[in-house]
PyMOL Python script that loads the backbone (N, CA, C, O; Angstrom):
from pymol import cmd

cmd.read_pdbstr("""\
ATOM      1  N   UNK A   1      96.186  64.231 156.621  1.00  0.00           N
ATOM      2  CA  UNK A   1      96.953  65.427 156.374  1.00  0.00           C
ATOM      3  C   UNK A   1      97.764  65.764 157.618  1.00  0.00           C
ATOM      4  O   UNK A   1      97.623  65.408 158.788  1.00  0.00           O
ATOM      5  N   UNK A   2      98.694  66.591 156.999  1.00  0.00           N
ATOM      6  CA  UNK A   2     100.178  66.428 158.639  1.00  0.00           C
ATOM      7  C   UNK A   2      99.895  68.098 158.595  1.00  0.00           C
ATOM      8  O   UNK A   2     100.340  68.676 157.603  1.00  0.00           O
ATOM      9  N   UNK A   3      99.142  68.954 159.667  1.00  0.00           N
ATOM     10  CA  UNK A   3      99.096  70.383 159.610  1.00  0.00           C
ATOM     11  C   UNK A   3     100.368  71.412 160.154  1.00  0.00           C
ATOM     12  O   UNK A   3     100.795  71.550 161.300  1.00  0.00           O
ATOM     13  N   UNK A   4     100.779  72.042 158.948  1.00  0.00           N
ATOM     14  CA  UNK A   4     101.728  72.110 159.501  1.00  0.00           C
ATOM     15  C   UNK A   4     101.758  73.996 160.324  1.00  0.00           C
ATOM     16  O   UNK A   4     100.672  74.475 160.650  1.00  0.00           O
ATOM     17  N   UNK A   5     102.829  74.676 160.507  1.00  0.00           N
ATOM     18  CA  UNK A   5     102.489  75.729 161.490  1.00  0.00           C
ATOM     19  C   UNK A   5     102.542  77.052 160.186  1.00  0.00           C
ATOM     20  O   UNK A   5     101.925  78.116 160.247  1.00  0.00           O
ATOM     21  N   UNK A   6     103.248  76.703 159.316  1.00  0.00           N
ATOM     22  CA  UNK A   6     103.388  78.118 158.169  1.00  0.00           C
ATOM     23  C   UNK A   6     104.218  77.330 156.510  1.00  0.00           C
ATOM     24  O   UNK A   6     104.719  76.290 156.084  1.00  0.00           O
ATOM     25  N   UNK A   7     103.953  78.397 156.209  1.00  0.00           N
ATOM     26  CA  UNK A   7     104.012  78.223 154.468  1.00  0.00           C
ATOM     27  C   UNK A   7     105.904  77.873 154.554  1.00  0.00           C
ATOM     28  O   UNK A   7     106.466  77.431 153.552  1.00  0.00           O
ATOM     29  N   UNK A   8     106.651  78.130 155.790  1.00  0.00           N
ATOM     30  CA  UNK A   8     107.916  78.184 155.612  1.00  0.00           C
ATOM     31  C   UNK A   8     107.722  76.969 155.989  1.00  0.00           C
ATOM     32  O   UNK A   8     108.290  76.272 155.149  1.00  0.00           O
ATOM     33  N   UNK A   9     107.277  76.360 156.718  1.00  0.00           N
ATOM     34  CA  UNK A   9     107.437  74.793 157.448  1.00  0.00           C
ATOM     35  C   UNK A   9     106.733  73.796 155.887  1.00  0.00           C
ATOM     36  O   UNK A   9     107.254  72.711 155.629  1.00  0.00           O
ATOM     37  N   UNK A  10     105.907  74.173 155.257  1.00  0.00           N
ATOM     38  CA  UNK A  10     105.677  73.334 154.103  1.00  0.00           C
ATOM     39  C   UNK A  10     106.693  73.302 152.816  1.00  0.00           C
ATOM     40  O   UNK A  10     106.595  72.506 151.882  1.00  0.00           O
ATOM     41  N   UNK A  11     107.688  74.325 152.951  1.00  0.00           N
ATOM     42  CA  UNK A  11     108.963  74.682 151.779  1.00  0.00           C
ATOM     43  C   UNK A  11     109.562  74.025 152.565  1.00  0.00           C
ATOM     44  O   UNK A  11     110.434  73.446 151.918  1.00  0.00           O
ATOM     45  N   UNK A  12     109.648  73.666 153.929  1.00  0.00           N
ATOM     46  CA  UNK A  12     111.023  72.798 154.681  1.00  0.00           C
ATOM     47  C   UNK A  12     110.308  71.466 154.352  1.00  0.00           C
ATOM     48  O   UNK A  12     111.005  70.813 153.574  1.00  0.00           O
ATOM     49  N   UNK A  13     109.416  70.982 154.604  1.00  0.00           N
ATOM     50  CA  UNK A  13     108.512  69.516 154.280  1.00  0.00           C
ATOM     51  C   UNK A  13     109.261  69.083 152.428  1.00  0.00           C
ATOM     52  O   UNK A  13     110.003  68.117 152.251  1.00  0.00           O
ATOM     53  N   UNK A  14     108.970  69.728 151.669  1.00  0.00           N
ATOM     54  CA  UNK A  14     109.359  69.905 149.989  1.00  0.00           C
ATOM     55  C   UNK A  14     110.744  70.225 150.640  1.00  0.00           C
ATOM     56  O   UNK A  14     110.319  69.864 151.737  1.00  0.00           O
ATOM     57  N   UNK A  15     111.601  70.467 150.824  1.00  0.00           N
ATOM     58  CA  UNK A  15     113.238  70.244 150.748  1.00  0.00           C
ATOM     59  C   UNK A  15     113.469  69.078 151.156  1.00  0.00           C
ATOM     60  O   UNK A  15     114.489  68.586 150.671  1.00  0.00           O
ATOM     61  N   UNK A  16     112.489  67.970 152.396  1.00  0.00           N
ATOM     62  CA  UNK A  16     112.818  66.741 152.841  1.00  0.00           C
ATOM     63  C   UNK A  16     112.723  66.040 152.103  1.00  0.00           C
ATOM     64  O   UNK A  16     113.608  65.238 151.808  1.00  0.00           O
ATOM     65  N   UNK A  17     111.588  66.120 151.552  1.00  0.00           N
ATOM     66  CA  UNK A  17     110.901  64.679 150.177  1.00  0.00           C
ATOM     67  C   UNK A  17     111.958  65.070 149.010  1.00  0.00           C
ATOM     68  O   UNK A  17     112.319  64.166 148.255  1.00  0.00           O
ATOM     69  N   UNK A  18     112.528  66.534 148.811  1.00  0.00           N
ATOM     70  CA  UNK A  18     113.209  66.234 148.002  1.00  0.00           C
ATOM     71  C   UNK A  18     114.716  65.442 147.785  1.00  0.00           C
ATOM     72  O   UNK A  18     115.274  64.682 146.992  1.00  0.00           O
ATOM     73  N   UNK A  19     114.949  66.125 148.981  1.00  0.00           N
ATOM     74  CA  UNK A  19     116.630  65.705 149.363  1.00  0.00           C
ATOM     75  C   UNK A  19     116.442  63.918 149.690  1.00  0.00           C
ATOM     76  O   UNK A  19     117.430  63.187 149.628  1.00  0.00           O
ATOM     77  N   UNK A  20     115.277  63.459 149.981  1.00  0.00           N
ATOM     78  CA  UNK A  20     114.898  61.780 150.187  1.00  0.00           C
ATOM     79  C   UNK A  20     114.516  61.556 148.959  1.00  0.00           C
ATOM     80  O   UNK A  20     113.516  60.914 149.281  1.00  0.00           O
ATOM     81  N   UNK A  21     114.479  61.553 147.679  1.00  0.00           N
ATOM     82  CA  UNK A  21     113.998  61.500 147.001  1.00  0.00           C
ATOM     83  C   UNK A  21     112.900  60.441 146.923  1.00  0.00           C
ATOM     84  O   UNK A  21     112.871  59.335 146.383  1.00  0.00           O
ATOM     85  N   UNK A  22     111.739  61.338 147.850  1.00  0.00           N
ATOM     86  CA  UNK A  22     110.551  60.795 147.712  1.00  0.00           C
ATOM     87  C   UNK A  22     109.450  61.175 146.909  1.00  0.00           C
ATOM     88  O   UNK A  22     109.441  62.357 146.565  1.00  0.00           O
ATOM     89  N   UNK A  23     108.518  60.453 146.529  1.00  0.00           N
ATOM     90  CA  UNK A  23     108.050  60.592 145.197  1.00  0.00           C
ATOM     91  C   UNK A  23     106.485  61.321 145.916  1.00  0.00           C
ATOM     92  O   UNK A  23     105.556  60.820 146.550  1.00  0.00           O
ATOM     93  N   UNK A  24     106.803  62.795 145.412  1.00  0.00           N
ATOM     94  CA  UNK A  24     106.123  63.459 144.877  1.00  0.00           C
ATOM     95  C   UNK A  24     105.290  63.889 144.240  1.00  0.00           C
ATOM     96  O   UNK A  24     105.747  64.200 143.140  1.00  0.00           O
ATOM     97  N   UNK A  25     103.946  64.153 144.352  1.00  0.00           N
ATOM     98  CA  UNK A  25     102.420  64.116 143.742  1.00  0.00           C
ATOM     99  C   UNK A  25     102.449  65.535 143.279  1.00  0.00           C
ATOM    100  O   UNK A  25     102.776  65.805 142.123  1.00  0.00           O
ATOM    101  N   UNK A  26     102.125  66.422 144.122  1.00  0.00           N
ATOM    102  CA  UNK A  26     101.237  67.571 143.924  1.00  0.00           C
ATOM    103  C   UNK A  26     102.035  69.261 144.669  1.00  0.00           C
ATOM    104  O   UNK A  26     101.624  70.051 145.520  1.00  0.00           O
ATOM    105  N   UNK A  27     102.600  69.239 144.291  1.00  0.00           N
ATOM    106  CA  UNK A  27     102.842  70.655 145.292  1.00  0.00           C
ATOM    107  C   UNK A  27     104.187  71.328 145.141  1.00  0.00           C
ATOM    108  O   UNK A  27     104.892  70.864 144.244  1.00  0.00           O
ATOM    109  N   UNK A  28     104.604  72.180 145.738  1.00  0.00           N
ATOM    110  CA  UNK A  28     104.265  73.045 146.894  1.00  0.00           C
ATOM    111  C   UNK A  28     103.243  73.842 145.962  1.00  0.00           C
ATOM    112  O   UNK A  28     103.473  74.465 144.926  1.00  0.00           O
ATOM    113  N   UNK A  29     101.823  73.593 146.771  1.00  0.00           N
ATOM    114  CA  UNK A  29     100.783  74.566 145.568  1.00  0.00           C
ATOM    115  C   UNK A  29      99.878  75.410 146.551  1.00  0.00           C
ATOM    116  O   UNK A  29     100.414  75.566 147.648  1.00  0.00           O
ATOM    117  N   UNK A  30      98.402  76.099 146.394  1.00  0.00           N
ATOM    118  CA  UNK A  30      97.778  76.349 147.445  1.00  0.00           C
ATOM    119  C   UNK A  30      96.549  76.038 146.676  1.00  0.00           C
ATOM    120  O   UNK A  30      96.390  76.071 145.456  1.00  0.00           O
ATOM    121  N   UNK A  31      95.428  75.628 147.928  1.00  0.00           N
ATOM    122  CA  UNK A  31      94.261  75.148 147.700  1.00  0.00           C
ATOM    123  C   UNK A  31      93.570  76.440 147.412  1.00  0.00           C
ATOM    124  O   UNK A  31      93.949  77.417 148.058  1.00  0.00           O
ATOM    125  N   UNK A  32      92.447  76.615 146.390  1.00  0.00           N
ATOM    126  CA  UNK A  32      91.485  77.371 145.914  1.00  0.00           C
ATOM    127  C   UNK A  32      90.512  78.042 147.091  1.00  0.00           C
ATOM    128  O   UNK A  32      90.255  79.166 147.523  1.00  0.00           O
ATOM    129  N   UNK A  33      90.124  76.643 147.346  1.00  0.00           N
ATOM    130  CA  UNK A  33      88.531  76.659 148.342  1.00  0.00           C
ATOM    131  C   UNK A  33      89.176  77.383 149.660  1.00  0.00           C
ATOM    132  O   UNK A  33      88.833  78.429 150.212  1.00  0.00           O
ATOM    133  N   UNK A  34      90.367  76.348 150.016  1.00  0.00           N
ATOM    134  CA  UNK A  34      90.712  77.087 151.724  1.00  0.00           C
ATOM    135  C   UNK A  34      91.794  78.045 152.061  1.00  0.00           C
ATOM    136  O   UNK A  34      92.014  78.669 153.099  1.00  0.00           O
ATOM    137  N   UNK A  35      92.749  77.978 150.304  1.00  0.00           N
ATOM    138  CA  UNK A  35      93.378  79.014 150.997  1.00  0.00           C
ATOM    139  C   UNK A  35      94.742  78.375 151.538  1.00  0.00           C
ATOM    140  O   UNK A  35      95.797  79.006 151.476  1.00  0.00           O
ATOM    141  N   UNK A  36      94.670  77.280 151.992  1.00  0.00           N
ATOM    142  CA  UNK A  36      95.799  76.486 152.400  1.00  0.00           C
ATOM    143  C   UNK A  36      96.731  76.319 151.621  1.00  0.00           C
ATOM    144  O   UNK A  36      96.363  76.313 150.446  1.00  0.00           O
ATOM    145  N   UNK A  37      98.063  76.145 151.818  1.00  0.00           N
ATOM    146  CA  UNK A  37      99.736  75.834 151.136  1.00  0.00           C
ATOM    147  C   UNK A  37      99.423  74.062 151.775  1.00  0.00           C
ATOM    148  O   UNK A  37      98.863  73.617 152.777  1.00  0.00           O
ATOM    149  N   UNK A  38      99.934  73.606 150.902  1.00  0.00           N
ATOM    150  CA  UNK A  38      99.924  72.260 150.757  1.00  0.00           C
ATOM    151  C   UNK A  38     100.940  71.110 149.709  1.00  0.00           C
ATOM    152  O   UNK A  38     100.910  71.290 148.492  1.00  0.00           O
ATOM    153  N   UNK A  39     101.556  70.293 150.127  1.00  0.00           N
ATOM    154  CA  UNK A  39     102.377  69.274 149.405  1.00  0.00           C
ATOM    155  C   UNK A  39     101.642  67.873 149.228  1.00  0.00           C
ATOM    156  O   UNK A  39     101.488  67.435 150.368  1.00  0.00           O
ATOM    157  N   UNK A  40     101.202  67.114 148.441  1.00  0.00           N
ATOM    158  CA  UNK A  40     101.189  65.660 148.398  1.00  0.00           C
ATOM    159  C   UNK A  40     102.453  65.305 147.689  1.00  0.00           C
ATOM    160  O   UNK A  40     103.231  65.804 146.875  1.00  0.00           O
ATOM    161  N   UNK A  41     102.241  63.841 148.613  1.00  0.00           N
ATOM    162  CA  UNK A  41     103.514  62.894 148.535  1.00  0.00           C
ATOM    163  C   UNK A  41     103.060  61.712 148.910  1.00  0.00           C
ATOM    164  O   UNK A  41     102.165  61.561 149.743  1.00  0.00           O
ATOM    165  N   UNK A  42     103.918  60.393 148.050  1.00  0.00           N
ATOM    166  CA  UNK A  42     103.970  59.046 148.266  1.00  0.00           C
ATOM    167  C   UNK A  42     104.648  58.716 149.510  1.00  0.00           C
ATOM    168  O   UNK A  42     105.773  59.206 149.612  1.00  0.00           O
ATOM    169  N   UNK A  43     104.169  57.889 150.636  1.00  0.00           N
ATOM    170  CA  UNK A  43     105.068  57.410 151.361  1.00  0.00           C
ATOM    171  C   UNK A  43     105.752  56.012 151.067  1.00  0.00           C
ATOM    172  O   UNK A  43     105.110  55.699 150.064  1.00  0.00           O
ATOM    173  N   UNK A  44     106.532  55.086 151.258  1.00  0.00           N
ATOM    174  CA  UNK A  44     107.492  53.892 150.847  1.00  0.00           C
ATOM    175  C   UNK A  44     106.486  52.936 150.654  1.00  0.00           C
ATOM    176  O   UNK A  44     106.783  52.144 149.760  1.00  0.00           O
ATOM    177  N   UNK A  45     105.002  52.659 151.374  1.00  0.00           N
ATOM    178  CA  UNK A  45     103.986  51.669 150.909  1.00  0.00           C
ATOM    179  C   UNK A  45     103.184  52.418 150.064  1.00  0.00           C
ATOM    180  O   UNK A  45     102.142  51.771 149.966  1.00  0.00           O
ATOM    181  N   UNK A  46     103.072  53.717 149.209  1.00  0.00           N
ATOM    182  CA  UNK A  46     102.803  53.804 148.344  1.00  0.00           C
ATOM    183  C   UNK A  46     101.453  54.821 148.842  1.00  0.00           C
ATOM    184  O   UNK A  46     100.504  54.853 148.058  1.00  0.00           O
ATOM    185  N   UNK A  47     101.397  55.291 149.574  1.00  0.00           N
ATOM    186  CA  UNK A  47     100.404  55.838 150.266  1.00  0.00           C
ATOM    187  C   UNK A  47      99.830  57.463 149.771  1.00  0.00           C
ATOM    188  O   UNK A  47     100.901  58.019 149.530  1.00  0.00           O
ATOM    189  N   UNK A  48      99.152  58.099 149.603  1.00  0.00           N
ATOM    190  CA  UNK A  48      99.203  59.471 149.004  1.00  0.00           C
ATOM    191  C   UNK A  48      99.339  60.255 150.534  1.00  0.00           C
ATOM    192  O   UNK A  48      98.585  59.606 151.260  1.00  0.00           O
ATOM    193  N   UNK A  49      99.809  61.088 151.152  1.00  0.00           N
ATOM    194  CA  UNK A  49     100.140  62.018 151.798  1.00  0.00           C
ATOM    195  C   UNK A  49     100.188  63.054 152.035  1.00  0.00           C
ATOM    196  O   UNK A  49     101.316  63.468 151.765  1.00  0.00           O
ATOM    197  N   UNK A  50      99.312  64.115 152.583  1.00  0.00           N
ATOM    198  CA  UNK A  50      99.606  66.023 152.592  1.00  0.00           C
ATOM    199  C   UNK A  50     100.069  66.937 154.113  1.00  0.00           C
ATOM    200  O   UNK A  50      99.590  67.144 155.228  1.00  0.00           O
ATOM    201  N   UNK A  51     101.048  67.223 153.488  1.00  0.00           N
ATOM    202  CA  UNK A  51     101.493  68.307 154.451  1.00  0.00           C
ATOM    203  C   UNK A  51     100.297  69.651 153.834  1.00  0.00           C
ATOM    204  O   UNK A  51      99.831  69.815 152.707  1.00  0.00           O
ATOM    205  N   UNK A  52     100.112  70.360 154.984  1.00  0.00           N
ATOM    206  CA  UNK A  52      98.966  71.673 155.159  1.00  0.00           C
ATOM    207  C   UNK A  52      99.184  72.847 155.954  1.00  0.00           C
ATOM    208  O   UNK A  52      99.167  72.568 157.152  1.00  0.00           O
ATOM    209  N   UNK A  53      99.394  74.128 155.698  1.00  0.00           N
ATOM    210  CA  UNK A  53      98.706  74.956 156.169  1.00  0.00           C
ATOM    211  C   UNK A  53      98.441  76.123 156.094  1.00  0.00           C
ATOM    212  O   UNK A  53      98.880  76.788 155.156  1.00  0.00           O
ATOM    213  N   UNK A  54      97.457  76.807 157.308  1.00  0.00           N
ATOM    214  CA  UNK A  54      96.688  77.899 156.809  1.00  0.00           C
ATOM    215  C   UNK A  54      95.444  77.499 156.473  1.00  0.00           C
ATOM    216  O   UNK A  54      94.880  76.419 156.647  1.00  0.00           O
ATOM    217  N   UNK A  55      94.970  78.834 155.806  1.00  0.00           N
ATOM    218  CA  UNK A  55      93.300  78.498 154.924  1.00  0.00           C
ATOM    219  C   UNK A  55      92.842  79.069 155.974  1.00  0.00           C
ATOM    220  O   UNK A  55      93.465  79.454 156.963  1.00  0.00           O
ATOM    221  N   UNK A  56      91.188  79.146 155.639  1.00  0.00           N
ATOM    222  CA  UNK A  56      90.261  80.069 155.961  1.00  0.00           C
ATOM    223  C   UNK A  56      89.859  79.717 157.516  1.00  0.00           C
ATOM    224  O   UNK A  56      90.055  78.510 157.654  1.00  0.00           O
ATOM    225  N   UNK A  57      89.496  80.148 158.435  1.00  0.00           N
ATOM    226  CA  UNK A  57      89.165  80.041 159.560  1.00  0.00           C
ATOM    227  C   UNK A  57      87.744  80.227 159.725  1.00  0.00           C
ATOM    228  O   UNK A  57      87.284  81.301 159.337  1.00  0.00           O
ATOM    229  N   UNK A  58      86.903  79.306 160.273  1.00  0.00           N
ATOM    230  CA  UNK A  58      85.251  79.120 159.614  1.00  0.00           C
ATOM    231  C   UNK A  58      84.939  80.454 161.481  1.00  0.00           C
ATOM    232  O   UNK A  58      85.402  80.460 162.622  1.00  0.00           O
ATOM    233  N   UNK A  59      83.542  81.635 160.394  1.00  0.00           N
ATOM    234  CA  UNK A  59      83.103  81.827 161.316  1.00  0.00           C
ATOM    235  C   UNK A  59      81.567  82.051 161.029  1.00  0.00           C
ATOM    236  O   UNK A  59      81.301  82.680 160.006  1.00  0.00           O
ATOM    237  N   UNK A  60      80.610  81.642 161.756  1.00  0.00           N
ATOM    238  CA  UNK A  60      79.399  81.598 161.373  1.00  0.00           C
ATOM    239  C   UNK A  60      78.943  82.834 160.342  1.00  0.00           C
ATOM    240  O   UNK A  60      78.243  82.452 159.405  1.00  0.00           O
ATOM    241  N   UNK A  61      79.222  84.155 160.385  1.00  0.00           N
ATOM    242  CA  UNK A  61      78.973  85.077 160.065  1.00  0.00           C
ATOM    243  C   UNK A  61      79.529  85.322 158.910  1.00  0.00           C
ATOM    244  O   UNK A  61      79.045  86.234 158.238  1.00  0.00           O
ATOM    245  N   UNK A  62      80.931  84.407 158.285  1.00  0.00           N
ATOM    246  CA  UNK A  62      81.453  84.740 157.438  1.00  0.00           C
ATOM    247  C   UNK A  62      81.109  84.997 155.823  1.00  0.00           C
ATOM    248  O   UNK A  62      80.427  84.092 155.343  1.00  0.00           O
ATOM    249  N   UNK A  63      81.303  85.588 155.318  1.00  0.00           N
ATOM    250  CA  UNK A  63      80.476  85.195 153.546  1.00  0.00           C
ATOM    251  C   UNK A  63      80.323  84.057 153.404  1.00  0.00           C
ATOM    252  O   UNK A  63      80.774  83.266 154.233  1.00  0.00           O
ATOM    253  N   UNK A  64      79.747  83.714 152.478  1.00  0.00           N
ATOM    254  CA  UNK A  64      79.860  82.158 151.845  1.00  0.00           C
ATOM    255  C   UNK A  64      80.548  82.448 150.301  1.00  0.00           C
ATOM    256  O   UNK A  64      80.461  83.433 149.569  1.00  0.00           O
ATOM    257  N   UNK A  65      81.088  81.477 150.180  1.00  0.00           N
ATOM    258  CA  UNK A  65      82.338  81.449 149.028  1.00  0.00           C
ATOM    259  C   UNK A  65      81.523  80.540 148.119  1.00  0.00           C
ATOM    260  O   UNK A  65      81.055  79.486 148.552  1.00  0.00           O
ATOM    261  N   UNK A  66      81.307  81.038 146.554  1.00  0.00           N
ATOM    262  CA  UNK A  66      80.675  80.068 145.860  1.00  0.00           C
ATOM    263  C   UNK A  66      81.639  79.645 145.086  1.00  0.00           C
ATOM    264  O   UNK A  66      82.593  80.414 144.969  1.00  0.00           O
ATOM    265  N   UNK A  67      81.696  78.181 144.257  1.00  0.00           N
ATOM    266  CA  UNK A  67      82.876  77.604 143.466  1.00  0.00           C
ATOM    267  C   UNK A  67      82.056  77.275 142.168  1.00  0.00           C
ATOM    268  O   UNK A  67      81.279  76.440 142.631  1.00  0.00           O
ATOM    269  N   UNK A  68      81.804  77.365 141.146  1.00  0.00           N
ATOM    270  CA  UNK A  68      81.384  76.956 140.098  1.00  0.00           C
ATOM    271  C   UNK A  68      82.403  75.165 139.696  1.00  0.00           C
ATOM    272  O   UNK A  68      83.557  74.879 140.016  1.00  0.00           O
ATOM    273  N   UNK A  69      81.392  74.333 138.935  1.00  0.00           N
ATOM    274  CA  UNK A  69      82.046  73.207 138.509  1.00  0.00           C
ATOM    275  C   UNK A  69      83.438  73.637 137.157  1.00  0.00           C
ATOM    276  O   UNK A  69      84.545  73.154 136.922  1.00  0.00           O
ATOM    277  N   UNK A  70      82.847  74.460 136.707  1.00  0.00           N
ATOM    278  CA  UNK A  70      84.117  74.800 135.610  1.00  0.00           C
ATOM    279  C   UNK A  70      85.316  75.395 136.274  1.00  0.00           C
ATOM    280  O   UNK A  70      86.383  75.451 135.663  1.00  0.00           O
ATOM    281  N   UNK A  71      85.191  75.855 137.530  1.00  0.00           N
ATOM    282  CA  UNK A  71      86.431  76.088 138.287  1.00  0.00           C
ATOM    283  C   UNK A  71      87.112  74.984 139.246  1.00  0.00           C
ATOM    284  O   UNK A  71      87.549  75.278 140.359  1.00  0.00           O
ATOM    285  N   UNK A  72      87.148  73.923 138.802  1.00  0.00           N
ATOM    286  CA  UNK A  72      87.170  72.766 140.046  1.00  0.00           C
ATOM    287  C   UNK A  72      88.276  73.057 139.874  1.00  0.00           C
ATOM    288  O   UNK A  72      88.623  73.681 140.877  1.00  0.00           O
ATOM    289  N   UNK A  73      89.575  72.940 138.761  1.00  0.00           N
ATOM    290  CA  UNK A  73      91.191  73.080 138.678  1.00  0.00           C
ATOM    291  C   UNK A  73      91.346  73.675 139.978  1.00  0.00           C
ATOM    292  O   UNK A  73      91.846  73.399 141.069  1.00  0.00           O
ATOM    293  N   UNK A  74      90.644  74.704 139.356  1.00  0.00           N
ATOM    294  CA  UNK A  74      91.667  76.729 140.452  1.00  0.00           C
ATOM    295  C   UNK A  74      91.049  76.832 142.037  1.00  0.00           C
ATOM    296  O   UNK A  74      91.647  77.419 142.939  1.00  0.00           O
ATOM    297  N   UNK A  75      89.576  76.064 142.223  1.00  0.00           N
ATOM    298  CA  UNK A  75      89.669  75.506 143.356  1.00  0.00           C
ATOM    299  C   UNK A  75      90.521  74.472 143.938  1.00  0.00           C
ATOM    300  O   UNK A  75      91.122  74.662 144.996  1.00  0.00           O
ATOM    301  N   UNK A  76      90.575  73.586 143.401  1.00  0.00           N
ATOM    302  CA  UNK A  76      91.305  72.161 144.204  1.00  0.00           C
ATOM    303  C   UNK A  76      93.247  72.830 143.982  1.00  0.00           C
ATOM    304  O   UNK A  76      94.062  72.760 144.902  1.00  0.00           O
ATOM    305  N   UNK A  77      93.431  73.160 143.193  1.00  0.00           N
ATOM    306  CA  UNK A  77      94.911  73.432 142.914  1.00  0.00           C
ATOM    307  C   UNK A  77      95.052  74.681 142.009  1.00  0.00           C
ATOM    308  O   UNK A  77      95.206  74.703 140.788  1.00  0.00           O
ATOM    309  N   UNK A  78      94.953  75.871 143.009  1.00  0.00           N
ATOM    310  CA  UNK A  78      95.161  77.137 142.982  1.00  0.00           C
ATOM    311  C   UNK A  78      95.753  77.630 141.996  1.00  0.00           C
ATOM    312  O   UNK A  78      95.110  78.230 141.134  1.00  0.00           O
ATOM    313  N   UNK A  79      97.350  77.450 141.907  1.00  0.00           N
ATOM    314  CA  UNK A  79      98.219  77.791 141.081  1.00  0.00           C
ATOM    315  C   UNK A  79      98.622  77.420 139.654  1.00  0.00           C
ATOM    316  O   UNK A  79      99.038  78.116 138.728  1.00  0.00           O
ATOM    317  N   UNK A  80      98.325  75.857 139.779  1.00  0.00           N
ATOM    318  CA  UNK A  80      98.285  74.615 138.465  1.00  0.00           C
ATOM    319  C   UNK A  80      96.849  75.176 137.956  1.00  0.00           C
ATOM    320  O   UNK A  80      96.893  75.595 136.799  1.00  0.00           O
ATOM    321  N   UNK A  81      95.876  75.245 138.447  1.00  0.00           N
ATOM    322  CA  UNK A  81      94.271  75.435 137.276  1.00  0.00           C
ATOM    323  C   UNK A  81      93.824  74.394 137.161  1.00  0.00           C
ATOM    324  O   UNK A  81      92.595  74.328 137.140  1.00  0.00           O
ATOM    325  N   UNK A  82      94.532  73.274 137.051  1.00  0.00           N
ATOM    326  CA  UNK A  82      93.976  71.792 136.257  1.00  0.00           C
ATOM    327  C   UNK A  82      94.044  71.058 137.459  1.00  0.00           C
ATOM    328  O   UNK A  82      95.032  71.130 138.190  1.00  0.00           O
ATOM    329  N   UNK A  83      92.912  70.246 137.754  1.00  0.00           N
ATOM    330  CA  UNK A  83      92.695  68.839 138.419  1.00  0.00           C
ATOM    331  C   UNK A  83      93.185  68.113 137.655  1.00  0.00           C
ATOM    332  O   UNK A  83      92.682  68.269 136.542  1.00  0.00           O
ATOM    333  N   UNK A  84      94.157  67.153 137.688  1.00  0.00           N
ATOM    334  CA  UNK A  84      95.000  66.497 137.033  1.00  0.00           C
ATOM    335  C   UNK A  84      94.067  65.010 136.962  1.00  0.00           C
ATOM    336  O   UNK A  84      93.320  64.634 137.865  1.00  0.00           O
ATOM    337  N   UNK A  85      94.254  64.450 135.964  1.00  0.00           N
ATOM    338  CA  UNK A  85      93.037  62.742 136.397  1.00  0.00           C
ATOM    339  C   UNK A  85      93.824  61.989 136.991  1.00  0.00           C
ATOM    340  O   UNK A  85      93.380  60.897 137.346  1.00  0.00           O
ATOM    341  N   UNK A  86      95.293  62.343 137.299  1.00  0.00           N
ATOM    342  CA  UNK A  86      96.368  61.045 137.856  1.00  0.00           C
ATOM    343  C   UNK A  86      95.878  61.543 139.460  1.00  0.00           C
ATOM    344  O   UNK A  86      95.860  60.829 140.462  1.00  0.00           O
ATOM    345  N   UNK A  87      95.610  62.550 139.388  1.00  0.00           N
ATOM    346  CA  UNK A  87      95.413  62.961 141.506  1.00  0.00           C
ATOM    347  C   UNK A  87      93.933  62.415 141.283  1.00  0.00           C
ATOM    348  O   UNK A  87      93.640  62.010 142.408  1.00  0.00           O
ATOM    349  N   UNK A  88      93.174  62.251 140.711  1.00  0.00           N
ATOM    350  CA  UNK A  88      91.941  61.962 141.086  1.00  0.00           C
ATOM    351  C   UNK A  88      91.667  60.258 141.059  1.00  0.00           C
ATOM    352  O   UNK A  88      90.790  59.816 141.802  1.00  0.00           O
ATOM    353  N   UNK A  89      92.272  59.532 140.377  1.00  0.00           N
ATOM    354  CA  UNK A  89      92.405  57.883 140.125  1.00  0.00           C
ATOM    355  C   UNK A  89      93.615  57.204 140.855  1.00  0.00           C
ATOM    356  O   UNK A  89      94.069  56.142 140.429  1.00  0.00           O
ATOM    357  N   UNK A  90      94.222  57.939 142.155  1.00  0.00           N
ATOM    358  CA  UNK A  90      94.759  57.120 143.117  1.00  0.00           C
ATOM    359  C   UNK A  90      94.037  57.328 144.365  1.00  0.00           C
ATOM    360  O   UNK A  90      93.722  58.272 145.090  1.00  0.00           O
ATOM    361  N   UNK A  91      93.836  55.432 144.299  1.00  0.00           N
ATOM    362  CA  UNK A  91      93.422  55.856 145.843  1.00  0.00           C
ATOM    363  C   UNK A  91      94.061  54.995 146.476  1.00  0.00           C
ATOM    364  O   UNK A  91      94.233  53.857 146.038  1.00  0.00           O
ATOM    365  N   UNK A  92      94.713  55.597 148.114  1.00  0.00           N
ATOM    366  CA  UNK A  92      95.446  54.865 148.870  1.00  0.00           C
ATOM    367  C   UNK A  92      94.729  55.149 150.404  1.00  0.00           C
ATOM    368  O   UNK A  92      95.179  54.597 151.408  1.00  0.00           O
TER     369      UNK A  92
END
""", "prot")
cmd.dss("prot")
cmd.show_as("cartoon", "prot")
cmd.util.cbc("prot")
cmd.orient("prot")
């Protein structure tokens, strides 16, 4: 994952891949669990790729966050709901 500094630097990441028309997985979405803004993307050998950032900042004291299995979508991909089976059956 490429971390990046703010949610504006991951909308500039998604204007590059787009204007390159590089092929595009998953995003501009935000993660469930952390909270993070995030893009996947193919690189030219075919590679899966994420720009990141943000999300939760771990502190011992903090709550603990529970996720149920029927929420895996709205955890893993916030905005979409659905774990897609094409993001889960590439592996690079």
């Amino acid at each position: 994952s490429f971390n990046l500094e703010s949610w504006h630097d991951v909308g500039h990441a998604a204007d590059i891949i787009s204007r390159f028309d590089i092929s595009l997985d998953i995003g501009p979405t935000r993660h469930g669990i952390t909270r993070g803004q995030t893009i996947y993307f193919f690189d030219p050998s075919g590679n899966r790729n994420e720009t990141f950032c943000g999300g939760y900042i771990y502190y011992p004291d903090n709550p603990r966050r529970m996720w149920q299995a029927e929420n895996a979508g709205k955890a893993i991909f916030y905005y979409e709901k659905v774990l897609h089976d094409r993001f889960m059956t590439v592996n690079t």
